[in-house]
Phi, psi and omega in degrees: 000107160309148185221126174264119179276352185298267147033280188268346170295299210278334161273034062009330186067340180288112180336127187288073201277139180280006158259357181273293161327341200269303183328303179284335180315301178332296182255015158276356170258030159242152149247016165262137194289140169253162140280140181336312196323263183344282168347290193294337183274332174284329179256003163273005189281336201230348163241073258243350179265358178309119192255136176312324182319302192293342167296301191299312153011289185251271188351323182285307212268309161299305163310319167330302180278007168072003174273320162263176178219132193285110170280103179285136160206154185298016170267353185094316188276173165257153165214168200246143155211137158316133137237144192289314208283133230243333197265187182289158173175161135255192204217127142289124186231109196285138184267004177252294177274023232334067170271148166266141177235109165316160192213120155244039193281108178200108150284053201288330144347267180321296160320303159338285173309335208271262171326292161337304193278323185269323210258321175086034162231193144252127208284132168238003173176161195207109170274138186192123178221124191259134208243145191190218194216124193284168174299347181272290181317319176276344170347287219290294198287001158275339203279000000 
């Protein structure tokens, strides 16, 4: 599946920049979540003046925009993932290999019924990201 980044760039209102592309090209052939670092070491190959700021920059700027998804994880730092599936869902994320995995699993109901009933308030928006160990990774840690 081809995605015209151009496209999901100019309704975004952000310019199709080629670092910007090269960014999403970047994390779209992973199914693992990177870090700026990784990104940036991967785009000095095709820019040879690219400074990490401008990485972190259009990652922030791509995330902003709802074209990546921001991996909260319990090191603290940030990291990015493309993800193809278009419709709501969320990710599973192993904290060893870091692959992502869709969860189309969504308790927005419940949540919703929740916040209303105890709290008197209303949910506008929700992140739910579940962080674990993939079938490979707990294998390995049992062994």
């Amino acid at each position: 599946m081809h995605v015209n980044y151009h496209l999901t760039l100019k309704n975004l209102k952000l310019k199709a920049t080629p670092k910007r592309l090269a960014i999403l090209e970047i994390l779209a052939d992973e199914f693992v979540y990177l870090g700026p670092d990784d990104v940036w070491r991967r785009m000095k190959t095709k820019f040879k003046r690219i400074g990490l700021p401008t990485v972190y920059r259009n990652l922030e700027e791509l995330s902003e925009g709802g074209v990546i998804s921001k991996v909260v994880h319990p090191d603290r730092k940030l990291y990015y993932f493309l993800c193809k599936k278009q419709e709501h869902h969320h990710h599973f994320i192993c904290l060893s290999c870091r692959r992502v995995e869709d969860i189309s699993f969504c308790a927005e109901k419940e949540i919703e019924e929740e916040v209303a009933g105890r709290i008197q308030g209303k949910v506008l928006s929700h992140i739910l990201q579940i962080n674990g160990l993939c079938r490979d990774c707990s294998d390995g840690e049992e062994r």
